[in-house]
C-alpha positions as CSV (number, residue, x, y, z in Angstrom):
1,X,-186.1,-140.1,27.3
2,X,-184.9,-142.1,30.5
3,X,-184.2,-141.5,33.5
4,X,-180.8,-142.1,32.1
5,X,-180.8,-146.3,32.4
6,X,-177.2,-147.8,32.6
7,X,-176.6,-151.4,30.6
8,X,-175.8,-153.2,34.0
9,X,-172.6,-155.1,34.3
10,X,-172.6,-159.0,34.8
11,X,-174.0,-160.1,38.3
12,X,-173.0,-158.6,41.1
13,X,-171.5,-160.9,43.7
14,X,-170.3,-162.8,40.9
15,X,-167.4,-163.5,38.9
16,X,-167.0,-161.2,35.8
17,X,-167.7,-163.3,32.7
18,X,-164.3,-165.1,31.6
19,X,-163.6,-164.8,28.0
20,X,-163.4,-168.4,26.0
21,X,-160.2,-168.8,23.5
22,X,-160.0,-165.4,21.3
23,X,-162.4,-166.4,18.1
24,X,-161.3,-167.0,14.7
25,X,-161.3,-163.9,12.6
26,X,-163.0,-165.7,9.8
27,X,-165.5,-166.4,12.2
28,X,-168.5,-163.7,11.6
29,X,-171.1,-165.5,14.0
30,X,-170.1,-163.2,16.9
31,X,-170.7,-159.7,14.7
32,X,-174.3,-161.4,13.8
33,X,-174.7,-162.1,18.3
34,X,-173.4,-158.6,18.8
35,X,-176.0,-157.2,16.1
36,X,-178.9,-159.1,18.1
37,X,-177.7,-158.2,21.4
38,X,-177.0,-154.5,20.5
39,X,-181.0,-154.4,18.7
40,X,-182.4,-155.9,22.2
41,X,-180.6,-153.4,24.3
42,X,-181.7,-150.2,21.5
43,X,-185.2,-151.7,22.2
44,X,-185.3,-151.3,25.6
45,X,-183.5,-148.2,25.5
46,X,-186.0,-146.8,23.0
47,X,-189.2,-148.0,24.9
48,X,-188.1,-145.9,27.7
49,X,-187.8,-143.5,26.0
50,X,-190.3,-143.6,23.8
51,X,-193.6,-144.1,26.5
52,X,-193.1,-140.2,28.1
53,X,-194.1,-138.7,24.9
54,X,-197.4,-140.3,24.3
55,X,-198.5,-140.4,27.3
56,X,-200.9,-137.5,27.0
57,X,-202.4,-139.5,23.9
58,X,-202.4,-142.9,26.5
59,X,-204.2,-140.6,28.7
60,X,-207.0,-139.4,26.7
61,X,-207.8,-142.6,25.3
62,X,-207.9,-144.8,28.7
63,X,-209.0,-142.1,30.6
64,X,-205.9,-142.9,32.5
65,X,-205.9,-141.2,36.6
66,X,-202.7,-139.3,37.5
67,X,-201.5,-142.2,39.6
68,X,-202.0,-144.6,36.0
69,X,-199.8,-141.7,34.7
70,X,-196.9,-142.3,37.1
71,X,-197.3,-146.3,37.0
72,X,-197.0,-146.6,33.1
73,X,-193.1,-145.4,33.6
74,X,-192.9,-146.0,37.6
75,X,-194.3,-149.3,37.1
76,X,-191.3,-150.3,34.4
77,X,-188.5,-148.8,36.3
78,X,-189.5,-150.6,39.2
79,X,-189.8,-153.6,38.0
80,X,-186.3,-153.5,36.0
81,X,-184.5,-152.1,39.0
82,X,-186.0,-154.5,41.4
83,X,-185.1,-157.5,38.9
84,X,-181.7,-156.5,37.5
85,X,-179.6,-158.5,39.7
86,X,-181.5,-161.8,40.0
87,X,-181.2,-161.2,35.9
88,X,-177.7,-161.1,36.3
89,X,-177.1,-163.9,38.6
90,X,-180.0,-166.5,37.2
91,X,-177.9,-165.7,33.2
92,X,-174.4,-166.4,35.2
93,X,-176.4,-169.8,37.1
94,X,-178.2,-171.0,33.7
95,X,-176.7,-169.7,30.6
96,X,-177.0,-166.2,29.5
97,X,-177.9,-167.1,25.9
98,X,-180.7,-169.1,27.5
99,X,-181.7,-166.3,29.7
100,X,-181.4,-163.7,27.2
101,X,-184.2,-165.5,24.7
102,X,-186.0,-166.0,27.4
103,X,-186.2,-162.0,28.3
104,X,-186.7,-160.6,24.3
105,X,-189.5,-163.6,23.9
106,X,-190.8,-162.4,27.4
107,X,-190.3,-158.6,26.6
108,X,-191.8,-159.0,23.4
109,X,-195.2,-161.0,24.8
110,X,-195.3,-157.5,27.5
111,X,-194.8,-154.9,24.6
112,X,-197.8,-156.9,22.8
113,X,-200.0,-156.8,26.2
114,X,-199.0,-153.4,26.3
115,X,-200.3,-152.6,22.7
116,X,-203.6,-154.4,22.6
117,X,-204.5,-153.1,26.7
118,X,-208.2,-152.2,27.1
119,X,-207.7,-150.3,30.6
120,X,-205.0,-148.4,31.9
121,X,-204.9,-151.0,34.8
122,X,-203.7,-153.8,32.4
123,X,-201.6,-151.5,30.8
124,X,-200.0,-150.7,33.7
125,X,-199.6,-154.4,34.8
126,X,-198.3,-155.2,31.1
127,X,-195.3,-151.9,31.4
128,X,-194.3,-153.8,35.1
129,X,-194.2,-157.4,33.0
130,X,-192.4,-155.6,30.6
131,X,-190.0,-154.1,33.3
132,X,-189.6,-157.8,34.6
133,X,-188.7,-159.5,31.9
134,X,-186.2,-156.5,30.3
135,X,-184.8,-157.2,33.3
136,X,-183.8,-160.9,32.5
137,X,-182.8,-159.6,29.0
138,X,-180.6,-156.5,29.4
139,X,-178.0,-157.5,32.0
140,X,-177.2,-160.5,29.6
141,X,-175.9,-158.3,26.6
142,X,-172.6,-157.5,27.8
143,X,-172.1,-160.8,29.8
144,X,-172.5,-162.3,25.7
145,X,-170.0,-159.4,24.3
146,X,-167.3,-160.0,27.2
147,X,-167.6,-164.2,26.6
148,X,-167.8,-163.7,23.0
149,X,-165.1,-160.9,22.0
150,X,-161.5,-161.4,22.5
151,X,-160.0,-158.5,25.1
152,X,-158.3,-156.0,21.9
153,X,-161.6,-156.1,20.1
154,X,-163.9,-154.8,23.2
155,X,-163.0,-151.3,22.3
156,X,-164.4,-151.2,19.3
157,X,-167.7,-153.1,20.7
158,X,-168.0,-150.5,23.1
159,X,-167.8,-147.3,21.3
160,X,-170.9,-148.9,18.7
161,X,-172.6,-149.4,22.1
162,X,-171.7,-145.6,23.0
163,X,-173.3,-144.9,19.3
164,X,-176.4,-146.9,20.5
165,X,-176.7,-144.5,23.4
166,X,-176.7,-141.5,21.1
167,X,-179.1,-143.1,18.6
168,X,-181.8,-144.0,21.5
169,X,-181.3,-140.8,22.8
170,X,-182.8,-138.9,19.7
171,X,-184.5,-141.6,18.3
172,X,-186.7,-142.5,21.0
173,X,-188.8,-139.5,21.6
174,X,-188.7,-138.4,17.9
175,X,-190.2,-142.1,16.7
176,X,-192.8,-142.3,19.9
177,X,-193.8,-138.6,18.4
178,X,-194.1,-140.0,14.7
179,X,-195.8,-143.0,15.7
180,X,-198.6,-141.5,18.0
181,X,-199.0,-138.3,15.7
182,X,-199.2,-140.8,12.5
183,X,-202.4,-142.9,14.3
184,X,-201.3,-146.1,12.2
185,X,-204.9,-148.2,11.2
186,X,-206.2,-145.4,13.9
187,X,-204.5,-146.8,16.8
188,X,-203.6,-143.8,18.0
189,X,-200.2,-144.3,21.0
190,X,-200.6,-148.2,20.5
191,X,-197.9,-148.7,17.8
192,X,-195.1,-147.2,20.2
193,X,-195.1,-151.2,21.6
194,X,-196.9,-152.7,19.0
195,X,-193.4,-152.2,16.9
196,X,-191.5,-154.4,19.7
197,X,-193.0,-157.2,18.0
198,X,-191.3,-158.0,14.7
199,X,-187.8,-157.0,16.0
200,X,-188.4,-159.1,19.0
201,X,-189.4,-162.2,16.7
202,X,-186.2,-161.8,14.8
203,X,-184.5,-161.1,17.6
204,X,-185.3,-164.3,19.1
205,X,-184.9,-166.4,16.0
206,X,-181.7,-164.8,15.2
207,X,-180.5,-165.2,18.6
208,X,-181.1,-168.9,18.7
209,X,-179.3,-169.0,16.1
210,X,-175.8,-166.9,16.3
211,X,-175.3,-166.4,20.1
212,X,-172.6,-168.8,21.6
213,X,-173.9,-170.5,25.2
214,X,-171.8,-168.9,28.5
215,X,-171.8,-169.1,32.0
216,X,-170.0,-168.0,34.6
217,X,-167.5,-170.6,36.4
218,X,-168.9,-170.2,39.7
219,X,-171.6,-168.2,40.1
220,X,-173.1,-167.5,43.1
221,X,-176.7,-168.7,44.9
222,X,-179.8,-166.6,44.3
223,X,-180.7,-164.5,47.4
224,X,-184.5,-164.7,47.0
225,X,-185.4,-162.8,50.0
226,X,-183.2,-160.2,49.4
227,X,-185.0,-159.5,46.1
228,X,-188.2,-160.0,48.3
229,X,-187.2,-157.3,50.7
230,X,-185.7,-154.9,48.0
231,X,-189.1,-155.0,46.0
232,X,-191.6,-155.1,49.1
233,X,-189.5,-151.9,50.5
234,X,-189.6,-150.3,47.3
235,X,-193.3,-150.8,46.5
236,X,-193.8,-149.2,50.3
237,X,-192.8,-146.1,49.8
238,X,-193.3,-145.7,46.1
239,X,-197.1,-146.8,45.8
240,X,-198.5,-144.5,49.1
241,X,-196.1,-141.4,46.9
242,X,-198.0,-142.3,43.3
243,X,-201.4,-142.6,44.9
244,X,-201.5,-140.0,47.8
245,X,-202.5,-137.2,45.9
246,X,-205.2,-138.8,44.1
247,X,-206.8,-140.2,47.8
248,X,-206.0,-136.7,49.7
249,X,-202.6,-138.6,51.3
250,X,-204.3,-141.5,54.0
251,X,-202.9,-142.2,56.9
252,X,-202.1,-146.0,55.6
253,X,-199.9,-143.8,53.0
254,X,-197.2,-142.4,55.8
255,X,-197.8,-146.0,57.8
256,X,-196.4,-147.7,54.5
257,X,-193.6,-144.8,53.6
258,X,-192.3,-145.0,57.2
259,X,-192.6,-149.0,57.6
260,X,-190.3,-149.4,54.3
261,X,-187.3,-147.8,56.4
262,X,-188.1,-150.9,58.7
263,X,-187.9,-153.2,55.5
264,X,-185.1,-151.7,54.7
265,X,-183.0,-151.9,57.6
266,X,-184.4,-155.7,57.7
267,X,-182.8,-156.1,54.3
268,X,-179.3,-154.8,55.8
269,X,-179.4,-157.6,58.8
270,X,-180.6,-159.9,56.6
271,X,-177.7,-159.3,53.5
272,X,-175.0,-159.6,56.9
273,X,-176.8,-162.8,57.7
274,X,-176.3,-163.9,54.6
275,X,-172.4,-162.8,54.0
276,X,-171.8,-165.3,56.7
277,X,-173.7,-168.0,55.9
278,X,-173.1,-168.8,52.4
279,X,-171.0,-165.7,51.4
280,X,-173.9,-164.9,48.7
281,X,-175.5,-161.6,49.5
282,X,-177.4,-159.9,47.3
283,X,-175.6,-157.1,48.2
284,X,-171.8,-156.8,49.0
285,X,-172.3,-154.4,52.7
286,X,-168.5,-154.0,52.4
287,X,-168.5,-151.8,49.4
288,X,-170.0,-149.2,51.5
289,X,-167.1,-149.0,53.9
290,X,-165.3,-147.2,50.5
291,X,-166.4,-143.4,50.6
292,X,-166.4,-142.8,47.1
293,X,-168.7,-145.9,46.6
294,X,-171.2,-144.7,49.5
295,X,-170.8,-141.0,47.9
296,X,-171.2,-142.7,44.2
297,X,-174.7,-144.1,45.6
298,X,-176.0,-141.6,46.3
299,X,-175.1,-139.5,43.4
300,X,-176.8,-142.6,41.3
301,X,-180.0,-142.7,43.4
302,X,-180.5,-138.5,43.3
303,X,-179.3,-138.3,39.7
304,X,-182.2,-140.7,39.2
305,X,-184.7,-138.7,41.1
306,X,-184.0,-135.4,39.5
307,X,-184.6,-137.5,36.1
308,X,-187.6,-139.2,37.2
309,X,-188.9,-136.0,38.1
310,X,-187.7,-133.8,35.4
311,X,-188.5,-136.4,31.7
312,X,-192.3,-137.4,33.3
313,X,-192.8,-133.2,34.0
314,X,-191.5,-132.1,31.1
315,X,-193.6,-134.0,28.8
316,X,-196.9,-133.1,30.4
317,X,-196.1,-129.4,30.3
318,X,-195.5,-129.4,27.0
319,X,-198.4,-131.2,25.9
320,X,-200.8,-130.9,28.4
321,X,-200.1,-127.6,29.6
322,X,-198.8,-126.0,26.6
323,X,-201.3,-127.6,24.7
324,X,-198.3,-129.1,22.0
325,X,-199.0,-132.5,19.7
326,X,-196.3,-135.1,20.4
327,X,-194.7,-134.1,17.4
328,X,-193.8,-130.8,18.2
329,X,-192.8,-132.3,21.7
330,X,-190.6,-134.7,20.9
331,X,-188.6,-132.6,18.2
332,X,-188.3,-129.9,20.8
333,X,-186.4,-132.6,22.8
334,X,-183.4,-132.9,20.3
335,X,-181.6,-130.3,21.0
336,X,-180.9,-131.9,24.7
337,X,-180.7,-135.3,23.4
338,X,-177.8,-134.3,21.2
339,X,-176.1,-132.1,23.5
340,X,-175.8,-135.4,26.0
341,X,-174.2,-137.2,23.1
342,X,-172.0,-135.0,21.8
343,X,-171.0,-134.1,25.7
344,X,-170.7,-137.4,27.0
345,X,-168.2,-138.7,24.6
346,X,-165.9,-135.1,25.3
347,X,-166.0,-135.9,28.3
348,X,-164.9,-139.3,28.8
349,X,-162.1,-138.9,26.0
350,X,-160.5,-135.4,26.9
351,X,-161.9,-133.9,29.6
352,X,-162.0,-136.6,32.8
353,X,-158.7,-137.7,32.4
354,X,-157.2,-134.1,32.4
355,X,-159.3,-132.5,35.2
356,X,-161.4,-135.7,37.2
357,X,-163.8,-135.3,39.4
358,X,-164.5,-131.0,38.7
359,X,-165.9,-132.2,35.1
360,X,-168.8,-134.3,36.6
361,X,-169.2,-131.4,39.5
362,X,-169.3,-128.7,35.9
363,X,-172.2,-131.0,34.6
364,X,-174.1,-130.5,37.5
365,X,-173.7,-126.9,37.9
366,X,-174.4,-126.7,34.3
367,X,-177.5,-128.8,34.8
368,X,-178.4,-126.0,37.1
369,X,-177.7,-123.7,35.4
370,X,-179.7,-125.1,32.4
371,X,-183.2,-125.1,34.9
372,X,-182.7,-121.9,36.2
373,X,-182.5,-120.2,32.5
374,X,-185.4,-122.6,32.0
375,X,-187.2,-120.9,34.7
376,X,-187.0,-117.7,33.4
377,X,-188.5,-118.4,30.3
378,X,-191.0,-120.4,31.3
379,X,-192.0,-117.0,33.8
380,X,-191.3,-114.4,31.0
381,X,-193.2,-116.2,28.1
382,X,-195.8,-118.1,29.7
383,X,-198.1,-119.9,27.3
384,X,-196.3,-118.2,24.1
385,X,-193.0,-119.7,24.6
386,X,-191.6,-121.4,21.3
387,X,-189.6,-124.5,20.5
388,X,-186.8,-122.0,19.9
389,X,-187.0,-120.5,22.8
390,X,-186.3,-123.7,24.7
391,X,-183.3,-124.8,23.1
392,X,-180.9,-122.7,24.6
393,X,-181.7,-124.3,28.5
394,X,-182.2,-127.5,26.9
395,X,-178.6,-127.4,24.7
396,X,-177.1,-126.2,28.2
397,X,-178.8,-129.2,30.5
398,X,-178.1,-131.6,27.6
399,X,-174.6,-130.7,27.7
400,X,-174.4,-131.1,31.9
401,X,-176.2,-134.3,31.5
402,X,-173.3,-135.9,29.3
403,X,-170.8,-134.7,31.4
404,X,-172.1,-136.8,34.5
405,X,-173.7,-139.7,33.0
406,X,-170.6,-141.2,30.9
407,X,-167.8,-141.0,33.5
408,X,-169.6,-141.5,36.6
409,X,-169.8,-145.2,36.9
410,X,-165.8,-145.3,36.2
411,X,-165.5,-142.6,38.7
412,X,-167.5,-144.7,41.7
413,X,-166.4,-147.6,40.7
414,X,-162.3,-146.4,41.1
415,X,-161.4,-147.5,45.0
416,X,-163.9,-150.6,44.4
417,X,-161.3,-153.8,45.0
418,X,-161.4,-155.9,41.9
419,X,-162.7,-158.8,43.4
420,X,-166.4,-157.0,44.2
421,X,-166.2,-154.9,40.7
422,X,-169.3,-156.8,39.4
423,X,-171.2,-156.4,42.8
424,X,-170.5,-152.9,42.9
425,X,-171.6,-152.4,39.1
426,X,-174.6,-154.1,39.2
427,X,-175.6,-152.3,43.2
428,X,-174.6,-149.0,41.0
429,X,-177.5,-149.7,38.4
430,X,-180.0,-151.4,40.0
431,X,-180.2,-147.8,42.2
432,X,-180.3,-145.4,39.5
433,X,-183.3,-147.2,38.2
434,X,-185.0,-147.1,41.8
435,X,-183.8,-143.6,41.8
436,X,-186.4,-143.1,39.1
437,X,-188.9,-145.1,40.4
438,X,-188.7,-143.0,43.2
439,X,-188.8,-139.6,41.0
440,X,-191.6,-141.2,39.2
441,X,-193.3,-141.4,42.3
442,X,-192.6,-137.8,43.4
443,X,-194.6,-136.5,40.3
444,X,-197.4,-136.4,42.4
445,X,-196.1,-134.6,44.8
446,X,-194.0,-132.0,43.0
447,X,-196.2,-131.4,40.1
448,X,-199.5,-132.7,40.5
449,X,-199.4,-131.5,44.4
450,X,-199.5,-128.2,42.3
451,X,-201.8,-128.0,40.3
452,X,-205.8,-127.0,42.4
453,X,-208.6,-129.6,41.7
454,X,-211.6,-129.2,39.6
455,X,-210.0,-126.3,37.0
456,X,-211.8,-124.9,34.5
457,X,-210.7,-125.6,30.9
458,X,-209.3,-121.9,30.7
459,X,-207.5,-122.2,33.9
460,X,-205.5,-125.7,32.9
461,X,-202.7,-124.8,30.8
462,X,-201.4,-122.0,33.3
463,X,-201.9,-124.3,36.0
464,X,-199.6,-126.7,34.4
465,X,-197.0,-124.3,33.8
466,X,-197.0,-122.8,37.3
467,X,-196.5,-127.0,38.5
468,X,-193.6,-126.8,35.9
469,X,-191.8,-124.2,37.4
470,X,-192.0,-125.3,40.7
471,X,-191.3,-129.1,39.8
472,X,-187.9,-127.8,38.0
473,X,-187.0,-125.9,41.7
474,X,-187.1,-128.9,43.3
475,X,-185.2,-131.1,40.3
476,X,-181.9,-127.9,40.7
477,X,-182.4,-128.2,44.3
478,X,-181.6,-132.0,43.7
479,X,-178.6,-131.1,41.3
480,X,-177.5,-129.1,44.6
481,X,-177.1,-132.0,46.7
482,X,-175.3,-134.2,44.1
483,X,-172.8,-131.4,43.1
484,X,-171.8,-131.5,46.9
485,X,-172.0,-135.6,47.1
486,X,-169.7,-135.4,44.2
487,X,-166.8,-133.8,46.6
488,X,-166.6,-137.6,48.0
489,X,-165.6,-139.0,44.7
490,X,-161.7,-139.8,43.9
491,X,-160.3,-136.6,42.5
492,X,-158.6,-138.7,39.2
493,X,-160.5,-141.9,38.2
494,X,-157.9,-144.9,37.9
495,X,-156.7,-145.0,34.6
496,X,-157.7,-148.1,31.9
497,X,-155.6,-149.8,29.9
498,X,-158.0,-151.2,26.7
499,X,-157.1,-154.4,25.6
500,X,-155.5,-155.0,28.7
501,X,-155.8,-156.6,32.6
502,X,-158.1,-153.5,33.3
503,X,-160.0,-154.6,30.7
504,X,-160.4,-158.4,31.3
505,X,-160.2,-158.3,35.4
506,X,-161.7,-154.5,36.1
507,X,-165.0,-153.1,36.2
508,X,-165.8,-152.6,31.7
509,X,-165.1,-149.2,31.8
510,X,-166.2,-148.6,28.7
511,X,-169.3,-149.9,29.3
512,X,-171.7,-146.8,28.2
513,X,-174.8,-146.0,29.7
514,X,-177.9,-147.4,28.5
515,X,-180.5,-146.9,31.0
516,X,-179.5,-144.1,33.5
C-alpha cells in the first residue's frame, strides 16, 4: 500500500478545466476515455502499492543495500511529488490528451526498465523515471473526466473512482504477493512491473483513440525554477536521511539537511518574486494566510510521514523479521485495506456532514489507538504472532485511516477562495507525496537506526521486531501531532451541491483519493 497518494486536481495556479457543451447521450466514446483514464490511474495506484511487498524478494536477488531499499519507493514518491504540478500545468499549456499518452507510453517504457534492471542502481533510476513520467500521466485523468462529462453525470464518475480506490487498496498488495510468490518463467519480483506493459500498450492505443483533446482557456506559464528549487530542496534533506545510516551519518549529511532550509526559504522569495512579475507562481503564498489551509498542510505532509514510515516498516517485519513469504504478507494486509474502504465512504456520506472536523480527529485517535494494540502484541507474542492476531490493530488502523483520508482534502480545502481552488488542490497533493518521500527517508533512521550491525542469523528476526516496535512509537507519536493540527481545521466543511456551481466552479469534492 501507499502512502495514501491523492488523484491531484487540475493545475494549480490555473483555471479549473471548463466543461465543453454536455455530450450526446448516444455518444459512448466518453465511457470508453473514462475506462482508459480510470485503468491508468488503477495502475499507478497499484504499482505503489504493489513494490512494498516484494521488496524482500528485490532485495535478495540484487543484493539491494538499505539505502537501495528506501530509493525503490523514495525514489518514486519523489519524483511524482516533485513533478505533479509541472504535470498539471504542461497538460493545461499543451493538451491533456496529448500529455496524458505521453505519461502511460512513458510510464510504461519505466515499468519495463524497472522489470528487465540488472542492479538495484538502475532499478532505482527506472522507479524515479517511473515517478516522473506518472507524474505527467495522473494529474491529466480528472482534467479529461471534468472536460469530458457534463456537471449531473460527475457524481456517478466519481463514486467508480472511489471503487478504484477500494479495489487498489486490496488488490495491490494481494497481486504484488501472487505475482512474486508465483516466480512467473522464474522471474521471481520482476512480473510486479513487467505486467504494466500490456495494459499500458492498450492503454495508449485506446487512448489515442477515444479521448477528446482539452485545454485549459488560459493557463498559466511554467515556473521552472520553482520546480528546480522544490526538487533540489527535496533531494537535500532526503538523500543525506536514506544514506546516513549506511555511511555512519557524515558531516556532508547535516551540511545538506540544514542547507535545504536555505533552498527552501529561497523558493519562498523566489515564488513572491514571481507573484509580481507575471502572476505565475508555482505556488499561491496567499493560501497560507488561511489557517485551515496552513493547518491542512501540515496534516497532509505528517499524514504522509507516518505512512511513509509505517507501509515501508511494516513490510520488512513481516517478512524479514518474521521471516513470512509475500503471500502470507500481503493477505495479512486485507483486513486494513478493507477497513479504509469501507470507513472512508461512512465517513464522507454520514458521518462528516453530521459531526465535521471530530470525525477526522476520531481517525486519528483511532489510528493510535490501532499502534498501540499493535504494540502489545508485537511485545507479548514476539516471533509467534499469527495473521490472526494482527487483524484486530490492523481492522482498527484501517478504520482511522478512512476516516481521515476521504474528507480531508474537502475539509482544507473549505475557506480556500474559489479563484485559488486548483492551486490549493494541487499544493495539497504534491505535499502528501513529499510527506512520504520524507517518511521514506526516515526508515533509516527509525528502523534501520535500530537494528546493531553485523547480527548473527539467530539474532535477526528479533532485531527486526524490536526496530518494529519502536518505528510504530514514533509513527503514534506522529498521529499525536496531526490530531492537534486538526483543531485548526473549519469545524463543518462547506457543504456541495452535486451537479451544481460547487461542482463546476469549486474544488471536485468528490474527487477520491488515489495516491495519499
Amino acid at each position: 500500500m501507499s502512502s495514501s497518494a491523492a488523484l491531484p486536481d487540475p493545475a494549480p495556479n490555473s483555471a479549473l478545466p471548463t466543461a465543453p457543451p454536455s455530450p450526446d447521450p448516444a455518444d459512448r466514446r466518453r465511457w470508453f476515455a473514462l475506462a482508459i483514464v480510470m485503468t491508468a490511474a488503477f495502475m499507478d495506484l497499484v504499482d505503489v502499492t504493489i513494490v512494498n511487498i516484494a521488496i524482500p524478494s528485490i532485495s535478495n536477488d540484487l543484493g539491494a543495500s538499505v539505502s537501495v531499499i528506501q530509493w525503490i519507493t523514495a525514489g518514486y514518491a519523489l519524483a511524482f511529488a516533485a513533478g505533479l504540478i509541472t504535470g498539471g500545468r504542461l497538460g493545461d499549456i499543451y493538451g491533456r490528451k496529448r500529455l496524458f499518452l505521453i505519461g502511460i507510453a512513458g510510464f510504461t517504457v519505466a515499468s519495463a526498465l524497472c522489470g528487465l534492471a540488472p542492479s538495484p542502481e538502475i532499478l532505482v533510476a527506472a522507479r524515479i523515471l517511473q515517478g516522473a513520467t506518472a507524474a505527467l500521466m495522473v494529474p491529466q485523468v480528472l482534467s479529461i473526466v471534468h472536460a469530458t462529462f457534463p456537471a449531473h453525470e460527475r457524481g456517478k464518475v466519481f463514486g467508480l473512482f472511489g471503487a478504484i480506490v477500494g479495489l487498489g487498496a486490496v488488490s495491490g498488495p494481494l497481486l504484488g504477493a501472487l505475482l512474486t510468490e508465483w516466480n512467473l518463467f522464474g522471474l521471481e519480483w520482476r512480473p510486479i512491473f513487467l505486467i504494466n506493459l500490456p495494459v499500458g500498450i492498450a492503454g495508449l492505443i485506446l487512448g489515442a483513440k477515444f479521448i477528446t483533446e482539452s485545454k485549459a482557456p488560459k493557463a498559466m506559464r511554467l515556473d521552472l525554477v520553482g520546480v528546480g528549487l522544490v526538487t533540489l530542496a527535496m533531494l537535500m534533506l532526503i538523500y543525506p536521511l536514506t544514506r546516513g545510516h549506511e555511511l555512519d551519518w557524515p558531516l556532508w549529511g547535516y551540511v545538506s539537511m540544514v542547507g535545504s532550509l536555505f533552498v527552501f526559504a529561497l523558493l519562498v522569495l523566489h515564488q513572491r518574486q514571481k507573484a509580481i512579475i507575471d502572476g505565475s507562481p508555482l505556488i499561491e503564498l496567499s493560501l497560507f494566510r488561511v489557517k485551515s489551509f496552513a493547518a491542512g498542510i501540515a496534516v497532509q505532509l505528517t499524514f504522509g510521514v507516518a505512512l511513509g514510515i509505517f507501509f515501508l516498516v511494516w513490510t520488512l517485519y513481516m517478512q524479514m523479521g518474521l521471516g513470512w513469504s509475500a503471500l502470507r504478507a500481503g493477505t495479512t494486509g486485507i483486513p486494513f485495506s478493507v477497513a479504509v474502504s469501507v470507513a472512508a465512504g461512512i465517513s464522507v456520506q454520514k458521518l462528516v456532514p453530521r459531526f465535521g472536523r471530530k470525525v477526522l480527529q476520531a481517525g486519528a485517535l483511532l489510528m493510535v489507538a490501532g499502534l498501540l494494540t499493535y504494540l502489545w502484541e508485537a511485545e507479548h507474542y514476539g516471533m509467534a504472532i499469527t495473521s490472526l492476531q494482527m487483524a484486530v490493530p490492523l481492522v482498527v488502523m484501517g478504520a482511522g485511516m478512512g476516516l481521515i483520508v476521504a474528507p480531508l482534502t474537502d475539509a482544507v480545502l473549505s475557506e480556500v477562495p474559489k479563484e485559488h481552488a486548483g492551486s490549493a488542490s494541487g499544493l495539497i497533493n504534491t505535499v502528501q507525496q513529499m510527506g512520504t518521500a520524507l517518511g521514506l527517508g526516515l526508515v533509516s533512521v527509525v528502523f534501520f537506526g535500530a537494528i546493531g550491525d553485523r547480527l548473527a542469523p539467530q539474532q535477526l528476526g528479533p532485531a527486526f521486531v524490536d526496530a518494529f516496535q519502536q518505528s510504530l512509537w514514533w509513527v503514534a507519536g506522529v498521529l499525536a501531532v496531526i490530531f492537534l493540527l486538526m483543531f485548526a481545521l473549519p469545524a463543518r466543511p462547506r457543504v456541495h451541491v452535486e451537479g451544481g456551481e460547487a461542482d463546476d466552479e469549486g474544488p471536485l469534492a468528490k474527487e477520491p483519493a488515489l495516491n495519499g
